[in-house]
Residue, then its C-alpha position, 0 to 999 in steps of 0.5 A: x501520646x501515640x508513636x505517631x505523635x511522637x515522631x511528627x513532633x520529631x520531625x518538626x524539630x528536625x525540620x526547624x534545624x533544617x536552616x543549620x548549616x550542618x556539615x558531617x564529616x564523621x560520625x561521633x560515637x554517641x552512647x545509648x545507655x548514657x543517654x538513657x541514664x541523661x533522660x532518667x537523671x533529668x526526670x528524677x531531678x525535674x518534675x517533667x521532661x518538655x519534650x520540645x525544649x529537651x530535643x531544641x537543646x541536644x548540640x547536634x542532629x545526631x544525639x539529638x536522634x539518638x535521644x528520640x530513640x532512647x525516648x522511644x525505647x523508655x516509653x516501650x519498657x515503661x521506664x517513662x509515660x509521655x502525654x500531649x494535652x492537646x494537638x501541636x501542644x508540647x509532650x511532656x514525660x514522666x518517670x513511672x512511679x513504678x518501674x521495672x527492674 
């Protein structure tokens, strides 16, 4: 899956969220490693992660930003491998069998 299909399906979730009623009155501190660690322990517990159902699930736009780019950030160091079958079909990701250390 490209990066460009990964952000065009972000922001196809984000746009679903539109209608929300969000009202930011400061920001939260969210943490990239817990995160990181959130998404891995998902996918050693699962076969795959759905993309779409995981981001719908995220409570706020916030975490669920920061869990594209924690996504983001586990395909470049190739901790995961993310695949869509087809256009406008849901990405599905995958630890690698063979991570780096």
């Amino acid at each position: 899956v490209s990066l460009f299909s990964l952000a065009e399906s972000f922001f196809l979730l984000m746009k679903r969220r539109e209608k929300e009623n969000i009202r930011i009155i400061k920001g939260k501190g969210y943490s990239i490693e817990e995160k990181m660690k959130e998404i891995i322990t998902l996918l050693e517990a699962n076969p795959y992660l759905d993309f779409f159902e995981y981001f719908e699930s995220q409570p706020s736009i916030g975490e669920a930003l920061l869990a594209f780019f924690c996504l983001l950030e586990l395909i470049k160091t190739r901790v995961v491998i993310a695949v869509q079958e087809s256009l406008f079909q849901t990405i599905k990701v995958w630890l690698r069998r063979e991570r780096r250390p």
